[in-house]
PyMOL Python script that loads the backbone (N, CA, C, O; Angstrom):
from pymol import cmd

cmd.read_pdbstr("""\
ATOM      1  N   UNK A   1     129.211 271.693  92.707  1.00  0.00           N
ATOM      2  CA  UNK A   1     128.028 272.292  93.315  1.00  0.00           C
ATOM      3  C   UNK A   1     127.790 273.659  92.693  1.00  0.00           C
ATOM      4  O   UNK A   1     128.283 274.715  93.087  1.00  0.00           O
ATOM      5  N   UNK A   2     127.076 273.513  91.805  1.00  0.00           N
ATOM      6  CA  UNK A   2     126.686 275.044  91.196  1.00  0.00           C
ATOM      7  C   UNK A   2     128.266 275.599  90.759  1.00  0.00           C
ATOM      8  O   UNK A   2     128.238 276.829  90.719  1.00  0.00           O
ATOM      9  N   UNK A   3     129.509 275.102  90.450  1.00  0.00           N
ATOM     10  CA  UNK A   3     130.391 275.783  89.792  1.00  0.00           C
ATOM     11  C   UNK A   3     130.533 276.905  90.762  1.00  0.00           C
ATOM     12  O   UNK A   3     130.775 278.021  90.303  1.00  0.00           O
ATOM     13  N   UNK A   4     130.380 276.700  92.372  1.00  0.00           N
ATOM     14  CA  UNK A   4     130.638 277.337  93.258  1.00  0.00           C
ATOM     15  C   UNK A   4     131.941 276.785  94.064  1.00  0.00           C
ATOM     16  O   UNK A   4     131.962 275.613  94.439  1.00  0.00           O
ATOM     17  N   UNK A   5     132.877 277.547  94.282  1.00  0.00           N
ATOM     18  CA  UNK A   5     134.197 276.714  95.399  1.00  0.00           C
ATOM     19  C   UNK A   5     134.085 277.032  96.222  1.00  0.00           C
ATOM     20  O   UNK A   5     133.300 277.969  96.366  1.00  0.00           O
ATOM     21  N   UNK A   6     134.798 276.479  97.388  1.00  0.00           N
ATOM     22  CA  UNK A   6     135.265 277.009  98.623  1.00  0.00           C
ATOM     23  C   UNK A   6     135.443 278.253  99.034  1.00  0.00           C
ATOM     24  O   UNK A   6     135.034 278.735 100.090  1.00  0.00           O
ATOM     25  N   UNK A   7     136.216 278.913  97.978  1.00  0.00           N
ATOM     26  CA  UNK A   7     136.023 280.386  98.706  1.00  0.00           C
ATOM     27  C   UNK A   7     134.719 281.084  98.388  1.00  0.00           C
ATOM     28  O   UNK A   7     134.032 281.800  99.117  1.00  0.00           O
ATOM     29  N   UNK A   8     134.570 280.785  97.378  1.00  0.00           N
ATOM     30  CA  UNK A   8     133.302 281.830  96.958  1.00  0.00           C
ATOM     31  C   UNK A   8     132.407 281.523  98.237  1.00  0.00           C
ATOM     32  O   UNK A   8     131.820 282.373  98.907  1.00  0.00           O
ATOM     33  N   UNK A   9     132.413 280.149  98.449  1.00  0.00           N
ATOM     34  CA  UNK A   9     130.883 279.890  99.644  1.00  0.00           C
ATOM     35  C   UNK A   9     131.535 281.199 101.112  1.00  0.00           C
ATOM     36  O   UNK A   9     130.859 282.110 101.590  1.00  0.00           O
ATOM     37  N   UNK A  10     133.085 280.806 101.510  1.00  0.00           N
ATOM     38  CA  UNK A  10     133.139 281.467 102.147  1.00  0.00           C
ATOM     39  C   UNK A  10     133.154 283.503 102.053  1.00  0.00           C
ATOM     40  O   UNK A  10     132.576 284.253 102.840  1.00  0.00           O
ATOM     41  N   UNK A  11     133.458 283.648 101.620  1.00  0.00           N
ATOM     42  CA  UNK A  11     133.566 285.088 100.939  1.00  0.00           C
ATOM     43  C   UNK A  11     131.114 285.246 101.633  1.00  0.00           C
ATOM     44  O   UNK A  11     130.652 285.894 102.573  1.00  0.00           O
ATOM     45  N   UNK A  12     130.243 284.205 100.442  1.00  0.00           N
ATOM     46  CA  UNK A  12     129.152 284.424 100.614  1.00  0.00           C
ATOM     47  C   UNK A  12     128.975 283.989 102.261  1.00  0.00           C
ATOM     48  O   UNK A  12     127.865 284.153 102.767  1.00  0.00           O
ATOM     49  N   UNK A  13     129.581 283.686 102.708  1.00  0.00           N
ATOM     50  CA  UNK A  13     129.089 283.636 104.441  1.00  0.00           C
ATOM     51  C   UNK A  13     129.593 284.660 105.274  1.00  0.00           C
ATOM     52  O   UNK A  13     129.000 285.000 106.298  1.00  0.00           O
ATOM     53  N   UNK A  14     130.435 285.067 104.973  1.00  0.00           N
ATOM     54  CA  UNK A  14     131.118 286.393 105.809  1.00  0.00           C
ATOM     55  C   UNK A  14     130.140 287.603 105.300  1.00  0.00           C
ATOM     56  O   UNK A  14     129.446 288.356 105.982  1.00  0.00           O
ATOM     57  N   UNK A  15     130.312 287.545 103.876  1.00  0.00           N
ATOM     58  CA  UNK A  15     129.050 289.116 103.808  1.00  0.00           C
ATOM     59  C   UNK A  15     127.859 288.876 104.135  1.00  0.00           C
ATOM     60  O   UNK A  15     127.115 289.793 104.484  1.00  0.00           O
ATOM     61  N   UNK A  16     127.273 287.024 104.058  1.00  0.00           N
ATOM     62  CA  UNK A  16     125.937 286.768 104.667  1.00  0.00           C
ATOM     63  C   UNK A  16     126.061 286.939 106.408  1.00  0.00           C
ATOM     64  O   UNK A  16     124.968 286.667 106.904  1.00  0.00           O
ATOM     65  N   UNK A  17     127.069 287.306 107.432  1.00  0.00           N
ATOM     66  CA  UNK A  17     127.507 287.812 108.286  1.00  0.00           C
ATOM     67  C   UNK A  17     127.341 288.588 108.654  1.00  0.00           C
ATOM     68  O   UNK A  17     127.025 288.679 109.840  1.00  0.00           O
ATOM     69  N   UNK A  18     127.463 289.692 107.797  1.00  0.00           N
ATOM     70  CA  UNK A  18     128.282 291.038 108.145  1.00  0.00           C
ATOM     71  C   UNK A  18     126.764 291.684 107.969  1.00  0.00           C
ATOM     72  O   UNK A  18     126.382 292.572 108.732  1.00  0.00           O
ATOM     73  N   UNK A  19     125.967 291.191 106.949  1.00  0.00           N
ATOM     74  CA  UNK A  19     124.703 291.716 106.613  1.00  0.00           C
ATOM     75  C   UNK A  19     123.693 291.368 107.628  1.00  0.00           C
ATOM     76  O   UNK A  19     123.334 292.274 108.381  1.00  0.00           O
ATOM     77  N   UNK A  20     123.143 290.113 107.774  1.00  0.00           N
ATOM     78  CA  UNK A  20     122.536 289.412 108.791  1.00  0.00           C
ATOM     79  C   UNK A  20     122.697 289.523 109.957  1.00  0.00           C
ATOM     80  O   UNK A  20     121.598 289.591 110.507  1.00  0.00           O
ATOM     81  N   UNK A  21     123.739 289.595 110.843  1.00  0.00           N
ATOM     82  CA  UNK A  21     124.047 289.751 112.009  1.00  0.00           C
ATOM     83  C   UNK A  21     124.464 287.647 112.385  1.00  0.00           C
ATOM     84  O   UNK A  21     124.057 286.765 111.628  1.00  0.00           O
ATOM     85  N   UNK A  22     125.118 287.431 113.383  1.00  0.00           N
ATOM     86  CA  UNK A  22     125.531 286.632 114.112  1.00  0.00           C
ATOM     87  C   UNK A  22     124.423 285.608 114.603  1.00  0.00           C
ATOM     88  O   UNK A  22     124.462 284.379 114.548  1.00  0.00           O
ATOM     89  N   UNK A  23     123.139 286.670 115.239  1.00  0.00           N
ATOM     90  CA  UNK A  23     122.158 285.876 115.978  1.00  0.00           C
ATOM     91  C   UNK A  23     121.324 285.782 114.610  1.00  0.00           C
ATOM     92  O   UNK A  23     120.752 284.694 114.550  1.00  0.00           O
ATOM     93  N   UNK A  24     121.160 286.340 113.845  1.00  0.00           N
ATOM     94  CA  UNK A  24     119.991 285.786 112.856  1.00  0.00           C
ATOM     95  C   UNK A  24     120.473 284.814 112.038  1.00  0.00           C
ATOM     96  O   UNK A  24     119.615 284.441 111.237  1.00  0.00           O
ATOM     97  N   UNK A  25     121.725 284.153 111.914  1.00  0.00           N
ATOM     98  CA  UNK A  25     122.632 283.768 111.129  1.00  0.00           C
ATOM     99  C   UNK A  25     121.886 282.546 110.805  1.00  0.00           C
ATOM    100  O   UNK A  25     121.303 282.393 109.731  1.00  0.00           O
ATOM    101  N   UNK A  26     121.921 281.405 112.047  1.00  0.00           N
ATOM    102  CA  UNK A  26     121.396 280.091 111.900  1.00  0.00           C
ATOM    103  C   UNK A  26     119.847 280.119 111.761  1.00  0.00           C
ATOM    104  O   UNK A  26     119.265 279.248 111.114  1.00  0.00           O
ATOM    105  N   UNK A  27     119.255 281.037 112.321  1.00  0.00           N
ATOM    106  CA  UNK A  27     117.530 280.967 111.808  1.00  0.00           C
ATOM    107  C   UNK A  27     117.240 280.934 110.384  1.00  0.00           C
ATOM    108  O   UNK A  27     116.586 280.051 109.828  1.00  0.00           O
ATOM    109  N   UNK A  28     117.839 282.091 109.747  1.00  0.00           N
ATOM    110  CA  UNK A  28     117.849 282.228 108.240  1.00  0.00           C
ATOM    111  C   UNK A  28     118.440 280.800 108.024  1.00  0.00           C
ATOM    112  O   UNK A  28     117.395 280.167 107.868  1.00  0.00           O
ATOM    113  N   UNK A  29     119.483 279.858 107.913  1.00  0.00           N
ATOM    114  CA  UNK A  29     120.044 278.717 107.716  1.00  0.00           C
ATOM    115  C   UNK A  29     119.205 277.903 107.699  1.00  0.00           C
ATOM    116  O   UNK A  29     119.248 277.072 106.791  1.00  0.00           O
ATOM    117  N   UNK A  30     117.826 277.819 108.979  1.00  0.00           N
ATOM    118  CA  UNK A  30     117.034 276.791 109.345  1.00  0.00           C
ATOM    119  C   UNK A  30     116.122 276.846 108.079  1.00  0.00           C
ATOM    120  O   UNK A  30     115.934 275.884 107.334  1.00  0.00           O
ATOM    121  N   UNK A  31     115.470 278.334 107.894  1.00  0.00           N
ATOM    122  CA  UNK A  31     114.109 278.517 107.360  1.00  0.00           C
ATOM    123  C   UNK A  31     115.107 277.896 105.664  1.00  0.00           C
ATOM    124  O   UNK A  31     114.582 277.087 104.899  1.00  0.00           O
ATOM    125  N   UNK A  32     116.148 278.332 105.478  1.00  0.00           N
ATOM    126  CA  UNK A  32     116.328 278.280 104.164  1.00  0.00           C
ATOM    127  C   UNK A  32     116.611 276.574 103.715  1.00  0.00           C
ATOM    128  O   UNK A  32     116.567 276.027 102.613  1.00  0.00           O
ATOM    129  N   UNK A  33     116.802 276.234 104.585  1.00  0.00           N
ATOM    130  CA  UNK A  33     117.092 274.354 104.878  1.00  0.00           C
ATOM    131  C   UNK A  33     115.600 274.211 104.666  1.00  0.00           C
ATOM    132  O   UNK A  33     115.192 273.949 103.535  1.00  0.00           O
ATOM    133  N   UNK A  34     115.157 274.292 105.195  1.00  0.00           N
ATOM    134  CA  UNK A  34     113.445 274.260 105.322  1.00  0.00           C
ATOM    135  C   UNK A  34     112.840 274.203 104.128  1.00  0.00           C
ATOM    136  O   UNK A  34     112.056 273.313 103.798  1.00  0.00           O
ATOM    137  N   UNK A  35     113.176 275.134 103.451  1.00  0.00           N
ATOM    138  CA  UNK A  35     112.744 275.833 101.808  1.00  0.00           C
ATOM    139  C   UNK A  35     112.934 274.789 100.728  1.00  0.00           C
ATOM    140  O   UNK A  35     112.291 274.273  99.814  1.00  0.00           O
ATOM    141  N   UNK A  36     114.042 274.736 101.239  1.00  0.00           N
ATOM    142  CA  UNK A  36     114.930 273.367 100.114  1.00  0.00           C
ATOM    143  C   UNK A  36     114.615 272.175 100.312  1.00  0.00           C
ATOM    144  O   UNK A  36     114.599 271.328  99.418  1.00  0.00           O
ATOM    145  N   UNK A  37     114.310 271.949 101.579  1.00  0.00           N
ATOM    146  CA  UNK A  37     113.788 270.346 101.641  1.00  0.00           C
ATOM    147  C   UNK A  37     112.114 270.344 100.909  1.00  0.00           C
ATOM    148  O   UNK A  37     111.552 269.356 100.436  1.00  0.00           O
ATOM    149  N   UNK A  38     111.576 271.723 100.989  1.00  0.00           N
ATOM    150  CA  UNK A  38     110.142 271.101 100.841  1.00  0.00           C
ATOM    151  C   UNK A  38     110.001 271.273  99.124  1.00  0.00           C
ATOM    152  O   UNK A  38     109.199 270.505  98.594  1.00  0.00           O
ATOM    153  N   UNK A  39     110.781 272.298  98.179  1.00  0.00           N
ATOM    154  CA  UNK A  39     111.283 272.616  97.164  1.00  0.00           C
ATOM    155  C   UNK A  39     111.354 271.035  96.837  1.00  0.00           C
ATOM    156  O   UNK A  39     110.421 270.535  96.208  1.00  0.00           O
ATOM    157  N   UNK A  40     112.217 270.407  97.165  1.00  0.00           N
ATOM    158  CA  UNK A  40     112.771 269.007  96.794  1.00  0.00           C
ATOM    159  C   UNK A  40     111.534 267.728  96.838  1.00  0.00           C
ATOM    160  O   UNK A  40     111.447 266.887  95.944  1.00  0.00           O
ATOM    161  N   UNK A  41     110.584 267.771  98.094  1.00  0.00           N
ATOM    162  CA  UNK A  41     109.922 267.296  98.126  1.00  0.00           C
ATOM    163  C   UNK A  41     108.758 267.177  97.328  1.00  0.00           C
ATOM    164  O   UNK A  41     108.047 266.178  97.440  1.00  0.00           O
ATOM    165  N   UNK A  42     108.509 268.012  96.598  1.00  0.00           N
ATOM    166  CA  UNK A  42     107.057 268.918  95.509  1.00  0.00           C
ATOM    167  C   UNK A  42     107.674 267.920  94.029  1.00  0.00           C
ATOM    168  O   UNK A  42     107.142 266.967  93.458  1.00  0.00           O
ATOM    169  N   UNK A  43     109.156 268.719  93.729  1.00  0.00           N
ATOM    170  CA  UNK A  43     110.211 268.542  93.042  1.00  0.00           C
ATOM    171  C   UNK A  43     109.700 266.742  92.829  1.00  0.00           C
ATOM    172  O   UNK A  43     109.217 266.310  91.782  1.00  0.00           O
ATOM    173  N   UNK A  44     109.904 266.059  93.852  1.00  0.00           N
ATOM    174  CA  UNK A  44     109.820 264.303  93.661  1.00  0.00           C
ATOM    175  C   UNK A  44     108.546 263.991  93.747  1.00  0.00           C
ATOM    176  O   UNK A  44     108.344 262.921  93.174  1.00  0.00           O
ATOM    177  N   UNK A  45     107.722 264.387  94.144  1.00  0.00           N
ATOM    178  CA  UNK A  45     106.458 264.037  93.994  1.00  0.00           C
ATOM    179  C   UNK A  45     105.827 264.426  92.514  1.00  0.00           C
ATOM    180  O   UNK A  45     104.945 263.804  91.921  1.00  0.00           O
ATOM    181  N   UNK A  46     106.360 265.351  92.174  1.00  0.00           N
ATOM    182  CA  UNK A  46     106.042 265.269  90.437  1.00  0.00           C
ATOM    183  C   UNK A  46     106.551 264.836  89.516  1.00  0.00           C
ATOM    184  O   UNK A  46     105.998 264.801  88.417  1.00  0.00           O
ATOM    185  N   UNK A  47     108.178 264.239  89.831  1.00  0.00           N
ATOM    186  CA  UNK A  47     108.790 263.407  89.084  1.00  0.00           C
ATOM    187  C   UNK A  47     107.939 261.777  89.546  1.00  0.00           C
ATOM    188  O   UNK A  47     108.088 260.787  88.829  1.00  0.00           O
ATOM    189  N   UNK A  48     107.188 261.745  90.656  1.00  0.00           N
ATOM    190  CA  UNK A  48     106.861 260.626  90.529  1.00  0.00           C
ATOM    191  C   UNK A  48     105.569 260.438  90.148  1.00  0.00           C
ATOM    192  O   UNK A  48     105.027 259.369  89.867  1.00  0.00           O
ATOM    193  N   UNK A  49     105.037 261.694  90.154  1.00  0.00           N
ATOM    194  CA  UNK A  49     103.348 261.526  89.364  1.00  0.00           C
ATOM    195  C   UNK A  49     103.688 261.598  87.765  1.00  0.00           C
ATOM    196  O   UNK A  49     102.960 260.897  87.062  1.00  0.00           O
ATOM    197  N   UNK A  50     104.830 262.453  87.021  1.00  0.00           N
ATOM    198  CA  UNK A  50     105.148 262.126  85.712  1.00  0.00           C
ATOM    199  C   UNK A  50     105.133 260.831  85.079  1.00  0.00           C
ATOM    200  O   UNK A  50     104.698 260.423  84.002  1.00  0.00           O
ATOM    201  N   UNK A  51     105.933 260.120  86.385  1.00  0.00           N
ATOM    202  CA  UNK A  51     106.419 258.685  85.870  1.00  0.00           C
ATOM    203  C   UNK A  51     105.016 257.869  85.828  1.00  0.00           C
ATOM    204  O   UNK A  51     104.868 256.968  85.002  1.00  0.00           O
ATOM    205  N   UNK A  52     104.136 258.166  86.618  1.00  0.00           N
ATOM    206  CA  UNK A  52     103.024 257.248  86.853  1.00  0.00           C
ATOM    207  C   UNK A  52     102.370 257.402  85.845  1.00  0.00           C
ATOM    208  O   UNK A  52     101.977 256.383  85.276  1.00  0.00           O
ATOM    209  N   UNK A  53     101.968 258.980  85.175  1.00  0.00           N
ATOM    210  CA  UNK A  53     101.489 259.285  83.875  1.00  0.00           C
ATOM    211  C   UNK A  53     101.838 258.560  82.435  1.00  0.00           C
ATOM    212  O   UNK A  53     101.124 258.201  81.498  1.00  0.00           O
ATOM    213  N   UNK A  54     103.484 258.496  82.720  1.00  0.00           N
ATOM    214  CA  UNK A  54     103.817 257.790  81.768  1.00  0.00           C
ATOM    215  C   UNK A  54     103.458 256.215  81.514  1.00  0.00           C
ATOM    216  O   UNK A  54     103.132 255.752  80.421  1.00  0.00           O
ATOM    217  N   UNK A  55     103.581 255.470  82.751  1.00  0.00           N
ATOM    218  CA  UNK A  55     103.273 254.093  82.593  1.00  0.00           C
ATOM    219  C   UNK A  55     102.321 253.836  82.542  1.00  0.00           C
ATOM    220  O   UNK A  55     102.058 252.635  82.485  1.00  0.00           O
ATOM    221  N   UNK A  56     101.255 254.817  82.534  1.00  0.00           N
ATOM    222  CA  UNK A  56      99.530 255.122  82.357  1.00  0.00           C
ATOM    223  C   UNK A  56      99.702 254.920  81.015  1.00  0.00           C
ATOM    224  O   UNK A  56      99.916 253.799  80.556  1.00  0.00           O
ATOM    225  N   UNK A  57      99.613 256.110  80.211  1.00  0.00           N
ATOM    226  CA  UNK A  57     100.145 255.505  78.769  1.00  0.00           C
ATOM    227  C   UNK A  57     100.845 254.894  77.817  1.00  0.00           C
ATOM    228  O   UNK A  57     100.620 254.685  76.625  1.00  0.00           O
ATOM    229  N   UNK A  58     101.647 254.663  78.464  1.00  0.00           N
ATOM    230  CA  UNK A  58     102.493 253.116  77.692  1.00  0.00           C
ATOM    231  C   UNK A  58     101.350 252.228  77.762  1.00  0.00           C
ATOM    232  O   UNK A  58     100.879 251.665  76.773  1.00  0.00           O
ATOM    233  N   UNK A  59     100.795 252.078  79.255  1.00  0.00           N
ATOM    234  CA  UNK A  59     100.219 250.781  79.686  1.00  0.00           C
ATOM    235  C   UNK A  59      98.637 250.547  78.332  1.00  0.00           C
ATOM    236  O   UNK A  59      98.177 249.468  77.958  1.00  0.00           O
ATOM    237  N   UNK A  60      98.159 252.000  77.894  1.00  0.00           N
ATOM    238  CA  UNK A  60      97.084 252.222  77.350  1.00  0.00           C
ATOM    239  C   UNK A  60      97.851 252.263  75.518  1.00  0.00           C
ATOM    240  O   UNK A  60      96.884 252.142  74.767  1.00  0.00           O
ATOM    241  N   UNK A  61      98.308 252.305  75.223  1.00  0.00           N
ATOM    242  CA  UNK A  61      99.187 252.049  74.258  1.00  0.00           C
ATOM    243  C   UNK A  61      99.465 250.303  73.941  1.00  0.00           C
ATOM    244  O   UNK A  61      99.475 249.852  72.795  1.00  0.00           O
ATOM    245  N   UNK A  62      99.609 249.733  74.775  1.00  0.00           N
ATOM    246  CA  UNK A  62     100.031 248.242  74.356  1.00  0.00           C
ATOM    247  C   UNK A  62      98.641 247.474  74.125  1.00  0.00           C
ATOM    248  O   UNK A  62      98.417 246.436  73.501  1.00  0.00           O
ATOM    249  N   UNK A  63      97.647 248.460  74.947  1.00  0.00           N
ATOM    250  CA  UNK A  63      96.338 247.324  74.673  1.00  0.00           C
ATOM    251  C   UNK A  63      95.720 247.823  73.957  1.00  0.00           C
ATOM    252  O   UNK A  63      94.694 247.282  73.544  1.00  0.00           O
TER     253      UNK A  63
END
""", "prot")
cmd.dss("prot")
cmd.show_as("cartoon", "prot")
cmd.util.cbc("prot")
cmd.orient("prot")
């Protein structure tokens, strides 16, 4: 995972802790979960409009 280990994640959660506070801890977690799912979602929807592009022109290529 990113050439990240175990400690490093922990080490980054204790100073994301110490900085953030306790109660803001899991909100920031939510919004940033949030970020990444929709990141991912954009992410596949253009790997799947690429692909469609492509079989567009193959398809215009054979005839």
């Amino acid at each position: 995972m990113f050439g990240i280990g175990t400690q490093e994640i922990i080490v980054i959660l204790i100073i994301a802790l110490i900085v953030v506070g306790p109660r803001k801890l899991p909100e920031i977690g939510r919004a940033l979960g949030r970020g990444l799912r929709e990141i991912k979602k954009a992410t596949d929807e253009i790997k799947d409009q690429m692909s469609l592009e492509i079989k567009n022109i193959d398809e215009k290529d054979i005839e």
